[in-house]
N, C-alpha and C positions, 0 to 999 in steps of 0.2 A: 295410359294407352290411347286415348281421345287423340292426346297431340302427337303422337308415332302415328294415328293414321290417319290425321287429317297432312303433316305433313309425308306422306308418304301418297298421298292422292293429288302426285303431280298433274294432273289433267285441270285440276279446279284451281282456281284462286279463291280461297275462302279468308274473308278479311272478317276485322272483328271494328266495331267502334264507340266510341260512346253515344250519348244524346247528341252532341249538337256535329256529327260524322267526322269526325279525328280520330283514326285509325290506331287501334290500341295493340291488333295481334293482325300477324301477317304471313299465312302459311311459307313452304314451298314452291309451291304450287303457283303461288302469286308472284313471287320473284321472277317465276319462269315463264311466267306467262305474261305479266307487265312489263318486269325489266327492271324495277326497283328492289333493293331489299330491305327486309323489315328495320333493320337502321335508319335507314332513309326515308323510308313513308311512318316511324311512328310519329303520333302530334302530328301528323300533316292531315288536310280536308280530303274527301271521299273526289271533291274537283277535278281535285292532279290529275284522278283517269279519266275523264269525261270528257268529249268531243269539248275543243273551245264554245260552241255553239249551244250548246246543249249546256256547260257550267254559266254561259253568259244569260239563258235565257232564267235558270235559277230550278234547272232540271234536277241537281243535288238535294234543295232544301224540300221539293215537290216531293221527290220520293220518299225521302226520310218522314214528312208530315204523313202521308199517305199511309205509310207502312205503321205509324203511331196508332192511328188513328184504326187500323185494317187488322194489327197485329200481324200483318205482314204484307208478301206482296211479289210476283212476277213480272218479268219483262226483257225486252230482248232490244236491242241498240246499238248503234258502233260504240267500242272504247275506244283510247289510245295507249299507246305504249311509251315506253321513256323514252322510246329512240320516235317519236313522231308517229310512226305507221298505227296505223286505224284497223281494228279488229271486230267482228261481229262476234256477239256473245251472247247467251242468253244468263239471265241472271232471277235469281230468287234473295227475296230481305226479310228477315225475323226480326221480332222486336224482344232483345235479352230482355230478363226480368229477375230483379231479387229476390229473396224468400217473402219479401211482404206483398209482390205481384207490380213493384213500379218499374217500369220501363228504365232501365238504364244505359241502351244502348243498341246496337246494332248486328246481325252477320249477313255479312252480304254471300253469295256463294254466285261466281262466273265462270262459264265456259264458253271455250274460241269453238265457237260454231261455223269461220270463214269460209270455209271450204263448202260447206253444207246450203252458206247462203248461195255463195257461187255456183255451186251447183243447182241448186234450185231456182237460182234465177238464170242458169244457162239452158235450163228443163224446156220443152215446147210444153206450151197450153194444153196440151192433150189430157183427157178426163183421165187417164191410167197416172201418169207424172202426177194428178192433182192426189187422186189418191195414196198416190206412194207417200206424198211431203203432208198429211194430213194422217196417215195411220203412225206417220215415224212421230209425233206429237205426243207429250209428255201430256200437254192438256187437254181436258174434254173440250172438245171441240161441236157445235153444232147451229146449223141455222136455218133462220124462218122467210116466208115469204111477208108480204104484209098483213097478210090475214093469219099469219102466227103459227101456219101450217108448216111444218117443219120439210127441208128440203134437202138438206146433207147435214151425217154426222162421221166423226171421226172413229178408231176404234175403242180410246182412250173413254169417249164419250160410250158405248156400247158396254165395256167394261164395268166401269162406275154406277151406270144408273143400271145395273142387270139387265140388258136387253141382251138377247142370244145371236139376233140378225139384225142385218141394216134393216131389212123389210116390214121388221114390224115398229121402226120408227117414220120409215118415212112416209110422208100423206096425214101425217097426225096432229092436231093440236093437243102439243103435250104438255102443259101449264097445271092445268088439271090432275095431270097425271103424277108429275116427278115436283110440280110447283107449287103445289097448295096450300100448304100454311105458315105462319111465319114461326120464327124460331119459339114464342109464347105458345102456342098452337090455335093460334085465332085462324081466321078463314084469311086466306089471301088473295082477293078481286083479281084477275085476271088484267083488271082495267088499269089497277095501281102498281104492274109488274112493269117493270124498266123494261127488258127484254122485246114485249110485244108494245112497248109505249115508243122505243126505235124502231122496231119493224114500221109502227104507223107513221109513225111523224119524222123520224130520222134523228133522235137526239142521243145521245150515247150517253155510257154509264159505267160507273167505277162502283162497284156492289161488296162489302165484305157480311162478314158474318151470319147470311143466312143460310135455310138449309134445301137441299135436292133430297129426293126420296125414291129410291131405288126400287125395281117393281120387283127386283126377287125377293123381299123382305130384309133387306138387310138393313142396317142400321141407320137412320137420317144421315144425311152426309154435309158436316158444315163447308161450305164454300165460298170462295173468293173469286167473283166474276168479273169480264168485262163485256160489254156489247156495244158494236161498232153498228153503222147504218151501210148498207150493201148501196152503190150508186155505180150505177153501168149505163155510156152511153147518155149519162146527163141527167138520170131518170132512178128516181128512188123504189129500191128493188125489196127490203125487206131488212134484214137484221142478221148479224154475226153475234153469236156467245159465246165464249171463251172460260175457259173454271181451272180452277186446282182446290183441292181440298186441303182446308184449315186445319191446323193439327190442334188440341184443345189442350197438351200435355205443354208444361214451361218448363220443365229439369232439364239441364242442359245436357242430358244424354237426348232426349226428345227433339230438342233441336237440332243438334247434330243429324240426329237420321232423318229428318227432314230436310236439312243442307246436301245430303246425302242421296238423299231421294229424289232431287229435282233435278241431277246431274244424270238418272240413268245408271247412279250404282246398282251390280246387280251381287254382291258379296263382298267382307272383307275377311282377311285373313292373318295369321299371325304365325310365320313356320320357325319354330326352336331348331336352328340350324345342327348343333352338335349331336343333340338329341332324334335328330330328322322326326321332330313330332310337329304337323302341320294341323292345326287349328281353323277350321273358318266357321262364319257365320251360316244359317237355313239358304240363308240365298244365294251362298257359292255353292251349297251342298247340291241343290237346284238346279243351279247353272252346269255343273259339272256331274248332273244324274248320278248322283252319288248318295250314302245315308247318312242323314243330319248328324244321328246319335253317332256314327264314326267318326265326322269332325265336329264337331263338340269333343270329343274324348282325344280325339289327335290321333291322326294316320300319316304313314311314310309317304315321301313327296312322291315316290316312284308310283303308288296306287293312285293319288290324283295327277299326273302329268298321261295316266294311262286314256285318261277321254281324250285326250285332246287329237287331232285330228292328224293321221299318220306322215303326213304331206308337211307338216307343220311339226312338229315331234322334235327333229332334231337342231332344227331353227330355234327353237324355245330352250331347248338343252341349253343350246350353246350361248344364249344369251342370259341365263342363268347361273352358269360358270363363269362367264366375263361377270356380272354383278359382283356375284361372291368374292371373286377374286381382287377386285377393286374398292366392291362397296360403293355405296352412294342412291342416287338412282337406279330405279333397273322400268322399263317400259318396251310390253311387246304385245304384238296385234296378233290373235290365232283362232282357228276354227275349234269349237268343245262339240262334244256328242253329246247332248243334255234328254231330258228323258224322255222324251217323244220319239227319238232316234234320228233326228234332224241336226247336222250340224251349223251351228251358229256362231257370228264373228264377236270377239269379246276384243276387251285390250286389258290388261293387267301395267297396274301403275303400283309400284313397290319404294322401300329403299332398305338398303342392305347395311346393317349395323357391326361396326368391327371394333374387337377387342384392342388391346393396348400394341400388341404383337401382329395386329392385321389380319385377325382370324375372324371368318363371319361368326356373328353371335346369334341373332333376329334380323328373321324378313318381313317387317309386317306391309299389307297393302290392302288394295282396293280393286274388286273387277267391274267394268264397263262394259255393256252392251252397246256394240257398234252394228251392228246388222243391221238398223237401218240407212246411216252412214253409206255403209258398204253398196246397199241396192245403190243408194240415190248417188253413189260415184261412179259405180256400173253404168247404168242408164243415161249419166251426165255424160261420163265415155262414150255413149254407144251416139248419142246424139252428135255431140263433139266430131267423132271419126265419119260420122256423115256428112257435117258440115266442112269436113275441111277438102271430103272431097270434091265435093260440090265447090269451095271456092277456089283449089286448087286449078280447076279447069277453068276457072274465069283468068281471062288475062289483066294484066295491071294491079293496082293497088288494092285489095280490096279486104275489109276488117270488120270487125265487130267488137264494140265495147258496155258494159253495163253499166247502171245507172253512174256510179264513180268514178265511171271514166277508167275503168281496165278493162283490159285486151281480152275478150274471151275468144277469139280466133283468129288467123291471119295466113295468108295466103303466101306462096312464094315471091309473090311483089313486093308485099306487106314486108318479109324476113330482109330481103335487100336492100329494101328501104332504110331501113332502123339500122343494118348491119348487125343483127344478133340473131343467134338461132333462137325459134318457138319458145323454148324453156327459160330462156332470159327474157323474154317481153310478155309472156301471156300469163293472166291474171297479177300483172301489173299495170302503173299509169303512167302516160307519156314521160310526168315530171322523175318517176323514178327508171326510165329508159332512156331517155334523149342526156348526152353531155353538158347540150347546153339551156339550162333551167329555164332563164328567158322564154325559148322558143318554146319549150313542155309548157310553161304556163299560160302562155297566147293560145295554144292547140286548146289545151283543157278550158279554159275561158269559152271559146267557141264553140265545144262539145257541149258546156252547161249551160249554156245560151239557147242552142237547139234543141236539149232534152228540157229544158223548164219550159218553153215555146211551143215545141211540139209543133215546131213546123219547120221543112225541109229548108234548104238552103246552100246555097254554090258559093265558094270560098276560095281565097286564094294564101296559099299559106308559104310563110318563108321558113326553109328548111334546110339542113347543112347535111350534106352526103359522107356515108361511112367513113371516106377519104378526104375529109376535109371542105370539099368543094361549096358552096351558095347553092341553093336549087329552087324554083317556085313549082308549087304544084297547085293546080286548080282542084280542088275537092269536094263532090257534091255527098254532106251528110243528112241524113234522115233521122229522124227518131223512132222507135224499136219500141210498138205498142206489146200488152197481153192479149189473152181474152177480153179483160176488162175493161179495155183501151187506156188503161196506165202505161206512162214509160217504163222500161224496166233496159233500156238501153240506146244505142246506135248504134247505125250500119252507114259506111262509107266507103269510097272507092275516090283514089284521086288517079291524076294524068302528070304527068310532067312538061308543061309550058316552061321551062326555061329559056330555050330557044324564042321564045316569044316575046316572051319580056325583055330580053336581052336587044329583039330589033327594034322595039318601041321604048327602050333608052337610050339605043344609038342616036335617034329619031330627034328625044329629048336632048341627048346632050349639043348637038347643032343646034337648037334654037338655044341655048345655056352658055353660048360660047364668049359672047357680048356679057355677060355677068360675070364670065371666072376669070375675063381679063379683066375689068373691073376691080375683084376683089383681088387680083395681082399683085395688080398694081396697089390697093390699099396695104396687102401685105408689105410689099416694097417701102410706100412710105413709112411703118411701123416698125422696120428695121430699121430705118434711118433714125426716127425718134429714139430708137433705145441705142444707139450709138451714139445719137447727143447727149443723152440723158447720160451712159458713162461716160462720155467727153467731162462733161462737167461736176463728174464727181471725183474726176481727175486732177479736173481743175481745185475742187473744193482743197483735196488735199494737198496741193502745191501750194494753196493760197495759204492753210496751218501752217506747212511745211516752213514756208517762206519768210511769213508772220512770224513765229515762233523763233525762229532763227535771227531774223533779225530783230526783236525784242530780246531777247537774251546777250547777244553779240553788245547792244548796246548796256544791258543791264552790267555785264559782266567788266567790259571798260573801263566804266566808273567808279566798280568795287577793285581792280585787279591794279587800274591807275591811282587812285586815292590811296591803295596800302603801301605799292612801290614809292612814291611820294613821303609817305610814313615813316615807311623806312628808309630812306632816301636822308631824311632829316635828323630821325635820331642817332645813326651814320657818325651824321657830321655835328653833331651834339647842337643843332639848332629844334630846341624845345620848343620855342614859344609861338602860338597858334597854331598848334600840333591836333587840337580838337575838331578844328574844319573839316581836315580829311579823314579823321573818323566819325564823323557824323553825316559826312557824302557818303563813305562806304557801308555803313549803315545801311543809311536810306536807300542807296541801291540794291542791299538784302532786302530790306523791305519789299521794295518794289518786284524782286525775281520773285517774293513767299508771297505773293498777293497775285502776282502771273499765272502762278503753279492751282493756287489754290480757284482761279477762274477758271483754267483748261480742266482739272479735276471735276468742280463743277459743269462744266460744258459735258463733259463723258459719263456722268452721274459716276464716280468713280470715289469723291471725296469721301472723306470722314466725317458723317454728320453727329451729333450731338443731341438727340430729339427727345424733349420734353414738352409735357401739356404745357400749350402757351395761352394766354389770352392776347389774342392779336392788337384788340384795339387799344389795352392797356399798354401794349407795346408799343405801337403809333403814337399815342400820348406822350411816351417818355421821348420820344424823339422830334417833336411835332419841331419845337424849340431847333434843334438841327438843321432839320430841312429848310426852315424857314431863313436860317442865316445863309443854307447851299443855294436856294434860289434866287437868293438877294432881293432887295426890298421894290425892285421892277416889277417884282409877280407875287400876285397872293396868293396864297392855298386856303382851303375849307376841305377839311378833314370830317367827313360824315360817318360816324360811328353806330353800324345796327344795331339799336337795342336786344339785348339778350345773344348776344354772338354767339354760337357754338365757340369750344376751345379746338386747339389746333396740335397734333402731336410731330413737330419740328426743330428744328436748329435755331434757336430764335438769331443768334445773331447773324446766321445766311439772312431771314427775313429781312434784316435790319439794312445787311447790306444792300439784298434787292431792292428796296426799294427806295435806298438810296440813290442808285445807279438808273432808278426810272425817274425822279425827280430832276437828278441833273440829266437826261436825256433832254426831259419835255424841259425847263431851264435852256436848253441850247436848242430847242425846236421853236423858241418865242425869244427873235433878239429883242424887240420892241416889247416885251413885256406881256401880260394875259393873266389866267386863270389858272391855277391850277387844282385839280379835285382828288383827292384819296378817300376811296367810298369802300365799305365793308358789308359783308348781307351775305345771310345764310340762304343755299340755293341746296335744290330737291332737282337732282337730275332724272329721267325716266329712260326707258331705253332710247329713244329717239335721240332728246339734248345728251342725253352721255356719247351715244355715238358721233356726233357731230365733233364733241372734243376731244374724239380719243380718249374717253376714259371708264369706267364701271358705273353703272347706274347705281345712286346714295346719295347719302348728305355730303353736302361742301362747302366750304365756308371760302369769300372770293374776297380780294382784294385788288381792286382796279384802281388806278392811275389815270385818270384824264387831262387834258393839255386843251389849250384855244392855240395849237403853235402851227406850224408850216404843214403837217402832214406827213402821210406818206402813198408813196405810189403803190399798185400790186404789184407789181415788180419787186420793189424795196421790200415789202411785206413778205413776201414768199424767199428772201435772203436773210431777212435781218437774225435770226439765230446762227445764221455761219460762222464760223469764228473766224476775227480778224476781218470781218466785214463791216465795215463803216463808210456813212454817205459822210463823215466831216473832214474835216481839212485835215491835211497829212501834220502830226503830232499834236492835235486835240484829241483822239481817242483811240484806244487799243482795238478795240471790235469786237471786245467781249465779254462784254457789262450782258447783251440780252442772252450770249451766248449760256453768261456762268446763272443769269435767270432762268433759263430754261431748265439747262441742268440740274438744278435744285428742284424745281417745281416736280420735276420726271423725275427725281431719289425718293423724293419724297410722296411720292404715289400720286400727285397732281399734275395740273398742265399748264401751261402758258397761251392767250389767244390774245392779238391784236386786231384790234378795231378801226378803220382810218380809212379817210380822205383826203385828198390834196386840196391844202385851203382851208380842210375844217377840223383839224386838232385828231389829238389818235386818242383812241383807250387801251391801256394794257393791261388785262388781269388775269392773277394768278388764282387759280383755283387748287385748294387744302382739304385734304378728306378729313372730317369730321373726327374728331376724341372725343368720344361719351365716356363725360367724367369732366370734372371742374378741372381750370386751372389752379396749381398754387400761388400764393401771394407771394414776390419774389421779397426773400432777406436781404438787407445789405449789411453787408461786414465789412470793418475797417478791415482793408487790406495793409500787412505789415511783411516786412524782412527785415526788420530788425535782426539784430544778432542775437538780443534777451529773445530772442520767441523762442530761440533752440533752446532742449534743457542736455543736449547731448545726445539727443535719440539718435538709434542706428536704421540706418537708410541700406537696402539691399539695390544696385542698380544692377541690369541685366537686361546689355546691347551687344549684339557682333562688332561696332562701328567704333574702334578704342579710342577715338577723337572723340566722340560726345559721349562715353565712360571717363574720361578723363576731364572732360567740361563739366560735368555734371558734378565729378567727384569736387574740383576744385570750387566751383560755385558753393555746395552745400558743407564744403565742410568750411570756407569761408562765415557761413551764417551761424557755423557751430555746431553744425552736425556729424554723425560717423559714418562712414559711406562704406562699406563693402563690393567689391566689383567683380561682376565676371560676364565672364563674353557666351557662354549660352545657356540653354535652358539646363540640360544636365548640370552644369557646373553652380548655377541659381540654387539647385534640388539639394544639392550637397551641403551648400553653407545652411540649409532651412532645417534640412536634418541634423544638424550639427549641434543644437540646442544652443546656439549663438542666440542674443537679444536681439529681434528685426521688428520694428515698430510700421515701418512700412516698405511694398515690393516695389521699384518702377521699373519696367520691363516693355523690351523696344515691342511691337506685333509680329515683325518679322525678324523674326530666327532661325538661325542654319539649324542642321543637325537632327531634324526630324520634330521638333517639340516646335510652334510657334508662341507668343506670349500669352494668347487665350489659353493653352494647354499647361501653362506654366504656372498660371495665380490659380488654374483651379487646383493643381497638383498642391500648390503652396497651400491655399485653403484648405485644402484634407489636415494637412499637415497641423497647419493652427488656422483654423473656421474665422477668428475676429483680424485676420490681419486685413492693412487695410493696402488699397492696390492701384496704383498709378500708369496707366495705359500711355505710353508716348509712341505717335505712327507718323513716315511721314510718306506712304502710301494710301492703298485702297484695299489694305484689311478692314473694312466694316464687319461683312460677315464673322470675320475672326474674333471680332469685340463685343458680338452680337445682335449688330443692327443697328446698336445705337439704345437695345435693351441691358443695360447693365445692372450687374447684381449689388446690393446697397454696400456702401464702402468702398467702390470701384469708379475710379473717373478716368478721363481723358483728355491729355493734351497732343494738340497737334503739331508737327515740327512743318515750319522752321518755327520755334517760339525761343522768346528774350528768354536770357536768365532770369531777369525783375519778375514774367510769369511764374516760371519754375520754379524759384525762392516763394512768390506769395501762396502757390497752385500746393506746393508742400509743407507750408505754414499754416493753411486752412485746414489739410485732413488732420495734420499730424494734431491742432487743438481739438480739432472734434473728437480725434482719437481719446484724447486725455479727457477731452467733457465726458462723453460716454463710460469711461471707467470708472470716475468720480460718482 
């Protein structure tokens, strides 16, 4: 019954949470009032609702400590909501307790008081308003001058301590009286009381656990104080005390009515809908002048709907009818006739429980005493409709906002200004009225500037009119003191200078005019620059275009002339020296599969092969090479960094790079020189990363240096273009640094040159780091023999029946059984077949939906150890992997000899057989 009417007292948020404030239980009430639901806020911090300001200053763990320590605890603050918006609430915290008395955890209990604050800070100062917003007060309230003589109390406070009249509190020093001893029953000094130790000196105080003593005789009364120091005018006035009483009881029916109690419940109830037997607690019987012992026992709704106030009667009906019929919530505001014969404002918070068939079952709920509310909305009206006549007759802009910066009034200037009627701007803020946020948050900036300042100031504000338009308005804002010379707002009034401003930028733009043809004309030149800039990328690709064309044209010649020649001969049955021309047409393959595979690399496009290398072992193995390509006019000195990081790459791309940088600097020194190959692990930071275009890490470099002719900047800012060469027309293609670079950029690194004219270049490539050792490379006699076959069956699967049928013919030359088929479906078929397939070669690119990445893995389901020969002779990488392939998976790249593809399938297929054995 507990949780039926806590969630059925949609007014309150009552949260539940452990020790360290991670919200364990999450009424209704809190849903509706936050905007989260208990899904969402459980396991999460008490934070999430706390102003930013207020979680950052570590306001959450202060209250939670306090309320440990207090065994609970009061307080009133902005919250926020899920959706942003900032709410006033007053809030009370209990400390849960297990049956052995240890704290386990927390209820917090809030209510949106916003309207109440607003209203009270829309209130005039006047002594009558102070008393309204001081009797409507849950807490005793009362305070002293410095001399401890008490000066104002509330009613709350009159109540508790049995006084009958304000009169016979005020003029008094009452320490004595209601303060004298401590909870032990010793004597308690007057001197060691907090309360009059603030009145004196001004130091405030957080108080739990002791006790006040009522003068009707009623029972010590333990409480929970606070005392603030009074300062008006600059000048220390005396002291504020504030109380609620401590409840001593820990079952958690006890707390409950004290979560319950703080909110201004003033009864709950439980009505057995079928049975119309309506149940409430002494304090709706109360409320509703009705007899306890009749509800206790259960009476028809029609007996209690009969106070309620005739005006209101049938508004209640019919909101009670909607409930039933729907279920769920049910919430209404009405006058009761309670037993003094006065009617008073209540609200009734419910919800309506339905059977399986949609039939109300139980209404339980909760009623609220709003009549003070009520006054203090009155009164805020009554003020309010004074104010607005009053600035109604003021001409031009003129408003009023509170300390947060909402509208509490505005004038007909004000409404056309903004373009919204009253209801849409007032008790709002700029930023949640103006379209354009920008501009709300400049305004608000300068409202909280003024009100923290507290001194006046003429402004000029840029503003965009209903219709769209620009506007300046000049606006002198004030700060909005109380009584007590606190802000508690602003008041402003603006003009509209547009007109004004408008002729003192004509003014400017004349003396401006010498500057915007200036930056005209710089635009002018900028457009020319990027029309050069695509001129020459026009050019770049005519220069490919052209290169490429005629490198081919020539490649092609020599193989198309050399086979015609071929055949030409065997024709005419002349055999002998028939080897020439196929060894030209050859070599002219050669030459077109070394073209392809540099333009590939130029576009990062190729097939790379990347495995953990050690670089400098690999320089080593080829030192010998280079040294015969530079010939013996030039020496090298190969500087190997101790400890190299390893490198994850294509080692023989490396290989070729930097072979193609050797014979560079070689033709950059006719006369002979130096040349250096240096290795060293580098730590790039953001700074040197960015300079290279690349991600800040480890990298491992490889530079080139030369003592040879140089280069220009000029040369320098071309020499990656493909088919750009400063040498002589048929010494060099133009795309040695081209297919360098592109390797460097596949391979997650970069290429930078270094140079002088006159004083030798440096090239180096920088390698992202593999952490993780290199292997130590095996060498295997490579064989094609024909004994290496033992007969094993070969599955190939290409679209291209020229190299299905080369293939076939090659392998089954060396003794193998070859199976053929042209795609991936048709590959799937013979695997299913339960044919003997010892290994798959499969082109990358296949028709028909399946590519050959799709194909070995399909095949691998099929039989997991088969082993798998990847041939491409595009830029399926991603297709193969990356160049991460799964063990038993290699790759060859077309155009390749048959001698590779006999040794490349003579290699897996004995591994194959080792690993069986």
């Amino acid at each position: 019954m507990n949780r039926w009417i806590i969630d059925s007292a949609t007014d309150f948020a009552i949260i539940a949470t452990d020790r360290e404030g991670r919200v364990t239980a999450w009424n209704a009430g809190a849903r509706l009032i936050l905007g989260w639901s208990e899904e969402e806020m459980l396991g999460q911090t008490l934070a999430r609702i706390f102003t930013p300001e207020d979680a950052a200053s570590g306001r959450v763990d202060t209250e939670l400590h306090e309320a440990l320590i207090a065994g609970g605890g009061t307080d009133e603050r902005w919250y926020q909501r899920r959706s942003g918006e900032r709410f006033w609430a007053n809030c009370q915290i209990t400390v849960l307790r297990d049956d052995a008395d240890n704290a386990i955890g927390f209820v917090k209990v809030l209510r949106d008081r916003t309207e109440q604050k607003l209203a009270t800070e829309g209130l005039s100062g006047s002594q009558s308003n102070i008393r309204l917003l001081l009797d409507s007060m849950m807490e005793g309230f009362y305070a002293v001058d410095t001399e401890g003589v008490t000066t104002l109390c509330n009613a709350a406070f009159l109540r508790m301590m049995g006084f009958a009249r304000e009169e016979d509190v005020l003029g008094r020093k009452l320490h004595d009286t209601i303060h004298s001893k401590h909870p032990d029953g010793s004597h308690y000094p007057v001197t060691d009381c907090p309360i009059y130790t603030c009145a004196r000196n001004g130091i405030g105080a957080h108080v739990s656990n002791e006790l006040f003593f009522p003068v009707n005789g009623a029972p010590p009364l333990p409480v929970e104080y606070r005392v603030i120091p009074i300062i008006s005018g600059g000048e220390h006035r005396g002291a504020i005390c504030t109380f609620v009483p401590v409840a001593e009881e820990r079952n958690a029916s006890e707390r409950l009515k004290l979560a319950l109690d703080a909110g201004a419940i003033v009864g709950t109830w439980v009505w057995d809908v079928p049975a119309d037997s309506f149940i409430a607690d002494d304090r709706f019987a109360e409320s509703f002048g009705l007899s306890p012992e009749l509800c206790r026992s259960g009476l028809p709704l029609d007996q209690v709907t009969a106070s309620i106030h005739p005006e209101d009667r049938g508004r209640v009906g019919s909101a009670i009818e909607d409930a039933l019929a729907r279920g769920g919530p049910y919430c209404c505001e009405y006058r009761v006739l309670q037993s003094d014969g006065v009617y008073r404002w209540v609200e009734a918070n419910g919800r309506v429980e339905l059977d399986g068939e949609g039939r109300a079952l139980r209404f339980p709920g909760v009623l609220l005493d709003i009549e003070a509310g009520r006054v203090a909305e009155a009164e805020r009206d009554r003020v309010t409709a004074l104010l607005r006549t009053f600035t109604e007759a003021v001409p031009g802009v003129v408003y009023a906002k509170d300390r947060e910066g909402r509208f509490l009034i505005g004038n007909r200037g004000t409404t056309e200004l903004i373009g919204k009627p009253p209801a849409e701007y007032i008790g709002r803020t700029d930023l949640d009225v103006l379209d354009d946020r920008v501009e709300g948050e400049r305004i608000m900036a300068t409202d909280r500037r003024i009100m923290e300042s507290g001194v006046e100031e003429q402004a000029e504000e840029e503003v965009r009119l209903p219709d769209g338009r620009p506007a300046t308005w000049l606006s002198t804002k004030a700060p909005l003191f109380d009584d007590a010379g606190a802000v508690i707002g602003l008041v402003g009034s603006s003009v509209d200078v547009t007109a004004r401003k408008q002729a003192e930028a004509a003014v400017r733009e004349l003396n401006r005019t010498l500057e915007q043809r200036v930056a005209q004309a710089i635009d002018e030149r900028q457009q020319i620059e990027e029309a050069l800039r695509q001129s020459q990328k026009m050019e770049a690709v005519g220069q490919l275009t052209g290169g490429l064309a005629h490198d081919f044209n020539n490649l092609l010649t020599g193989m198309m002339g050399n086979l015609e020649l071929l055949q030409l001969r065997i024709a005419r049955g002349r055999l002998d020296d028939i080897d020439r021309f196929v060894l030209a047409a050859q070599g002219a393959g050669r030459r077109a599969a070394s073209l392809t595979q540099r333009l590939l690399a130029f576009s990062r496009r190729q097939t790379l092969d990347p495995k953990p290398t050690d670089v400098n072992r690999l320089i080593g193995g080829m030192e010998e090479l280079l040294r015969r390509t530079v010939g013996p006019g030039n020496t090298i000195e190969v500087v190997g960094a101790a400890g190299l990081w390893a490198a994850n790459i294509d080692a023989g791309q490396l290989e070729n790079a930097l072979l193609n940088l050797c014979i560079n600097a070689r033709d950059a020194m006719p006369d002979g020189g130096r040349l250096t190959i240096e290795t060293a692990n580098k730590w790039l930071d953001d700074r040197a990363a960015r300079e290279r275009d690349l991600s800040a890490g480890q990298y491992l470099s490889v530079c080139v240096t030369d003592t040879g002719t140089g280069m220009s900047p000029e040369t320098i800012e071309r020499a990656f273009e493909p088919f750009y060469t400063t040498k002589p027309i048929g010494q060099g293609t133009g795309l040695g640094l081209s297919m360098i670079y592109g390797f460097a950029r596949q391979s997650g690194g970069q290429v930078r040159i270094y140079s002088e004219v006159g004083s030798g270049s440096t090239i180096c490539i920088y390698l992202p780091r593999h952490h993780g050792d290199a292997p130590v490379a095996e060498i295997e006699e490579a064989s094609t023999r024909r004994d290496s076959a033992h007969g094993q069956t070969v599955l190939i699967v290409d679209d291209e029946a020229t190299i299905r049928h080369l293939v076939d013919e090659v392998l089954e030359d060396l003794g193998y059984t070859v199976i053929g088929a042209a795609d991936g479906a048709a590959g799937l078929k013979v695997l299913q077949s339960g044919a003997r397939i010892e290994l798959l070669i499969t082109d990358v690119g296949l028709p028909n939906g399946m590519n050959g990445r799709q194909v070995a893995d399909a095949a691998r389901s099929l039989r997991p150890n088969l082993k798998v020969l990847f041939i491409t002779g595009y830029a399926e990488n991603a297709a193969v992997g990356n160049g991460h392939l799964e063990p038993g998976m290699e790759l060859l790249t077309k155009p390749f000899t048959m001698e590779a593809l006999g040794i490349k399938v003579g290699e897996m297929l004995r591994r194959s057989d080792a690993e069986k054995r």
